[in-house]
Structures are given as structure tokens and as C-alpha cells.
C-alpha positions as CSV (number, residue, x, y, z in Angstrom):
1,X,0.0,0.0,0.0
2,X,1.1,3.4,-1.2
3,X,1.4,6.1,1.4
4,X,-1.5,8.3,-0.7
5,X,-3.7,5.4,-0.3
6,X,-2.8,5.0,3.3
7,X,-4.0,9.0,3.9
8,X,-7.1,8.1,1.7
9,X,-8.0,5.7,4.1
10,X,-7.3,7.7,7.1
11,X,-9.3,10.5,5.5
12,X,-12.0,9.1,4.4
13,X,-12.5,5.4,5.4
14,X,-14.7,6.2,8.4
15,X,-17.3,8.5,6.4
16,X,-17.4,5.4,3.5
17,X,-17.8,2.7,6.2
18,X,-20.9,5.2,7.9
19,X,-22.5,5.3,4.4
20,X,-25.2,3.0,4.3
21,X,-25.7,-0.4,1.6
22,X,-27.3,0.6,-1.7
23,X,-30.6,-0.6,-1.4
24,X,-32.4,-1.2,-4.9
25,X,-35.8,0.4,-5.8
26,X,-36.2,-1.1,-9.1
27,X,-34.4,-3.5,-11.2
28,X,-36.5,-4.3,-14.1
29,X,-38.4,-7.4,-11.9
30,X,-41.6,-5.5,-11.2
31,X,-42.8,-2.0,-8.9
32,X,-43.4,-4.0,-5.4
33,X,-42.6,-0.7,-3.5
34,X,-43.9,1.8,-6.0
35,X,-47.2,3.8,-6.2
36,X,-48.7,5.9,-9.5
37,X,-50.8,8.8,-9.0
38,X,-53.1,9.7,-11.5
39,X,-52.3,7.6,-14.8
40,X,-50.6,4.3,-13.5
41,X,-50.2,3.2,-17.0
42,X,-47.8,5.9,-17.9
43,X,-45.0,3.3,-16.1
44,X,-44.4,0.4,-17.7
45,X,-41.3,-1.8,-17.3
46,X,-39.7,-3.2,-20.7
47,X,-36.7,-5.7,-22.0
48,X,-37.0,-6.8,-18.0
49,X,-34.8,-4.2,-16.6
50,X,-36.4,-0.9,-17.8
51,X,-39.0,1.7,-16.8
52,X,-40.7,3.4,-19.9
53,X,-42.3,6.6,-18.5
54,X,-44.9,7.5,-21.4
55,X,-48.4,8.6,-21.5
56,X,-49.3,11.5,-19.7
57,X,-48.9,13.7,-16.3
58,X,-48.4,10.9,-13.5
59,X,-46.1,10.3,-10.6
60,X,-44.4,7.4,-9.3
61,X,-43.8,7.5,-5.3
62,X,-41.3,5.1,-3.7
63,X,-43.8,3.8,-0.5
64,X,-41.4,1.5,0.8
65,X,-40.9,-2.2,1.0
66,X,-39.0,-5.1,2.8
67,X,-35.9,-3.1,4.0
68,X,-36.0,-0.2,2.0
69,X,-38.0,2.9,4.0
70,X,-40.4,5.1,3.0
71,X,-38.3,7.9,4.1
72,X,-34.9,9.6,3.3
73,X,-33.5,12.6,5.3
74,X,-30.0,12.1,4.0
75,X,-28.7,9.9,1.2
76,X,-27.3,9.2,-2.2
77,X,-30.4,8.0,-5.4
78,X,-28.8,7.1,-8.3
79,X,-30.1,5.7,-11.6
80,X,-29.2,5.3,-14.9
81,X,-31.6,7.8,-17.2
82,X,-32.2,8.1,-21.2
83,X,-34.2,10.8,-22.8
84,X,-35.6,10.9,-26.1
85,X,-36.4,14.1,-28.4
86,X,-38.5,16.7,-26.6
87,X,-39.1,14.4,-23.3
88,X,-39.4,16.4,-19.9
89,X,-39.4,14.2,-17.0
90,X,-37.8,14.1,-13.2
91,X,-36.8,12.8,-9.6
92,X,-38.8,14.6,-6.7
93,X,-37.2,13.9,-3.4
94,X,-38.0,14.8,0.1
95,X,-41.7,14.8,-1.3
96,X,-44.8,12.4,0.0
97,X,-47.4,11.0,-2.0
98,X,-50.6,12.8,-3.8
99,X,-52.9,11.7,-5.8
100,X,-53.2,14.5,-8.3
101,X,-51.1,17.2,-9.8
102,X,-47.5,18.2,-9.6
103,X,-45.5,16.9,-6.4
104,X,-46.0,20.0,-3.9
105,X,-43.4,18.8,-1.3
106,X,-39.8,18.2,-1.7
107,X,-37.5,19.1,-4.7
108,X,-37.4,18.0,-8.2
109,X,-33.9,17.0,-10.0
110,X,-35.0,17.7,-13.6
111,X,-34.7,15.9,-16.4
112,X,-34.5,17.3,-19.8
113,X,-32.0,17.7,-22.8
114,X,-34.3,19.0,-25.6
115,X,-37.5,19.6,-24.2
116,X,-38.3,23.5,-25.0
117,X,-38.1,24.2,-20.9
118,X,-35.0,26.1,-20.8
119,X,-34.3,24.3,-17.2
120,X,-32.3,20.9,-18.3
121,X,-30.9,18.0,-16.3
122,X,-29.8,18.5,-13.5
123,X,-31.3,21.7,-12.5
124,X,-33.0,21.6,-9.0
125,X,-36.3,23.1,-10.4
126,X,-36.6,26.9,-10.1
127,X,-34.7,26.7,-7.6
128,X,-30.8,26.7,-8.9
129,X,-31.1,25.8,-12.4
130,X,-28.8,24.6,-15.4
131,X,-30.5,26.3,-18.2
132,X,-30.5,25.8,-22.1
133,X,-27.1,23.2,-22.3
134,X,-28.1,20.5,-21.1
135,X,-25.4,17.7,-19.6
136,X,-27.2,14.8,-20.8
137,X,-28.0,14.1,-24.9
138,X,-30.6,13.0,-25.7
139,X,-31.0,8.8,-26.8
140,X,-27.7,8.2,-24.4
141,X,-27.8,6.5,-21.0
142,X,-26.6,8.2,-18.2
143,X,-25.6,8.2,-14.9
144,X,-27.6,10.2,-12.2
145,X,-26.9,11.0,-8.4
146,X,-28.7,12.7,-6.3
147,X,-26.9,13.4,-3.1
148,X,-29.0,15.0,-0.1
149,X,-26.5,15.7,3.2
150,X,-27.5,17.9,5.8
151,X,-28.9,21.3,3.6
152,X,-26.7,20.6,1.0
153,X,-28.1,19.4,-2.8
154,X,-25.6,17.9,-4.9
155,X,-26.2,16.8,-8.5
156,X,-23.9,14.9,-10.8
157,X,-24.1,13.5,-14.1
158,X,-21.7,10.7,-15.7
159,X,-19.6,11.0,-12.1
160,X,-19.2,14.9,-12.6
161,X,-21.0,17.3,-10.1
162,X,-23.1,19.8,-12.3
163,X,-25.1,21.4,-10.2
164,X,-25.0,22.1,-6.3
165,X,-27.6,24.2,-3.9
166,X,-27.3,24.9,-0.4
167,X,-30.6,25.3,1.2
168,X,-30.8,29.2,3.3
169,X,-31.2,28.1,7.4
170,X,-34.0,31.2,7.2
171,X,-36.6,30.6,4.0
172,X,-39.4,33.0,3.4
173,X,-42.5,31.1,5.0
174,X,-44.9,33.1,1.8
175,X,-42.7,32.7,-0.8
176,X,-44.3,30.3,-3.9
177,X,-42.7,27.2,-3.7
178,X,-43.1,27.1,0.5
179,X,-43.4,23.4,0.8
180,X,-39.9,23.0,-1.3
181,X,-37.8,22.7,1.8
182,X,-35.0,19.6,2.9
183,X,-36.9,17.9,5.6
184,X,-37.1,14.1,4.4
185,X,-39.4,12.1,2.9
186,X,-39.9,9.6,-0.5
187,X,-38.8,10.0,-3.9
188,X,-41.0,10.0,-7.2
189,X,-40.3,9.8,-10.9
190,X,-42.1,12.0,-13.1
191,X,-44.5,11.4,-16.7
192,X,-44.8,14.9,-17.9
193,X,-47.1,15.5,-20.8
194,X,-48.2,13.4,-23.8
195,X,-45.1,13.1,-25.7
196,X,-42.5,12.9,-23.4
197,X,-41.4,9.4,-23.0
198,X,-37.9,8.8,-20.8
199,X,-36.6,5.8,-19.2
200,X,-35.2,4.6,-15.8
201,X,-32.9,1.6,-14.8
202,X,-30.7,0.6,-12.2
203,X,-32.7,2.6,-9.4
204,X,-31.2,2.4,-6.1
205,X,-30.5,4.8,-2.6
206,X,-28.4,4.6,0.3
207,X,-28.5,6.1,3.4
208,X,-26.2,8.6,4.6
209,X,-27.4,9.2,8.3
């Protein structure tokens, strides 16, 4: 062992052996866990490890199964994503479920590289955005992590961080978006509209608490 990798170690070997296991959500063998809101047939699961997300405004809520909670406070989601031509989807996170209309609580990690909404992947939804270039193409697998640690957002795409927000201790109580605040709770993919269609595999989370 080199000395560089005996100060890695001593550096940072206690935080990795504190994170927790990844736990998967979905694999491609069926939505045991999962809930849809609205239109549950916008999520359908193809070539058995896929999620096609097509159809219409719906939401898929995480609700927890076996040993995988209902509820994050801190944590790392990551999944591989592919858009297609025009296709707005996302992740909420910190959010609960609803039956009806856009996620209330929690934040949403967009997803987007073409879609006319100037707010692409990666952005954390009119809150700290990445507008117009987008970090992901579209019809190309990538990797996404979501990383959630004390008021901290941290987004990275294909292993690079593109997009970080640090949450303000004192938030306005009227502003707009009042229920968008870090304070745990599920995750949720998102079917936008009619002809968006994106796709999810490899969906997994660990804990960081």
C-alpha cells in the first residue's frame, strides 16, 4: 500500500464505512414498493430491466418495501436515465405521495436535454437551475446521483457534479414554492405530458445518516 492510499484511508474510510448499503428500488423485476398517481399506466417496465415513463402527467412515489424505508433525510439515489427528443421528465425527493397534480413537497432534479423548458438536467427546479445546455443528450444512458446531506443538494451527471444548492437556514415562509424545503421524505419519478417518454434503470439509494 502506497502512502497516498494510506491518507485516503485515514481521510476518508470512516465516512465510507458510515454510508449505508445501496438498497435497490427497481431492477426491471416489477414495482413491489412503487405507487402511481393519476395515470398508472404511464409506467411500464420493458426488456426486463427498464422503466418506460410514457403517457401522460403521473407520478411514481417510492412507499417502501421489505428493507428499504419510505423515508430519506439524507442519502445518495442514483439511476441510470435516457431521454428521447422533446421528453421532460424528473426525480422529486424529500416529497410524500398525492394523488393529483404536480409533487407539492420536496424538490425535483430535472430531467430534460431538448425539451423547450430552458431548465435541463440537472437543475433543481426553479430553484438553482442549469438552463439551455443541457449535460445529458438525448438517446444516451446516463448516470444520475442525487446526493441529499445535511442542507446541502448535490447533483452529478456521468460522475461529474453539475449542479450544487445549499438550502438558506431562514426561508421565506410566503414565498411560492413554500413546501420545497429539505426535511425528508420519499422519492418520485415523473411522466410529464403526452409526448414525453424517458426511461429509468438501475434505481437504487443509500442512506447517509
Amino acid at each position: 500500500m502506497t502512502l497516498l492510499q494510506t491518507i485516503a484511508i485515514l481521510l476518508f474510510g470512516a465516512a465510507t464505512a458510515q454510508a449505508g448499503e445501496w438498497k435497490t428500488l427497481f431492477d426491471g423485476s416489477g414495482l413491489d414498493g412503487w405507487k402511481a398517481s393519476e395515470v398508472p399506466g404511464v409506467f411500464t417496465i420493458m426488456d426486463g430491466d427498464t422503466l418506460k415513463v410514457e403517457g401522460g402527467r403521473s407520478h411514481l412515489f417510492w412507499m417502501g418495501a421489505d428493507s428499504v424505508p419510505a423515508t430519506f433525510t439524507n442519502f445518495e439515489f442514483s439511476a441510470r436515465v435516457k431521454t428521447t427528443p422533446g421528453s421532460n421528465g424528473g426525480v422529486f425527493f424529500h416529497t410524500r405521495y398525492q394523488e393529483t397534480g404536480w409533487p407539492t413537497h420536496g424538490y425535483e432534479a430535472q430531467v430534460n436535454s431538448t425539451h423547450k423548458d430552458k431548465r435541463k438536467t440537472a437543475s433543481i427546479y426553479a430553484v438553482k437551475d442549469v438552463e439551455n445546455d443541457a449535460p445529458s443528450t438525448d438517446g444516451e444512458w446516463f448516470d444520475y446521483l442525487i446526493r441529499v446531506k445535511g442542507r446541502t443538494i448535490t447533483i452529478s451527471v456521468d460522475g461529474e457534479v453539475v449542479n450544487e444548492y445549499t438550502e438558506p437556514a431562514n426561508l421565506d415562509p410566503e414565498e411560492k414554492f413554500k413546501d420545497r424545503r429539505l426535511s425528508g421524505g420519499t422519492f418520485a419519478l415523473q411522466g410529464h405530458d403526452p409526448k414525453s417518454i424517458t426511461y429509468f434503470r438501475s434505481i437504487k439509494v443509500r442512506s447517509l445518516d
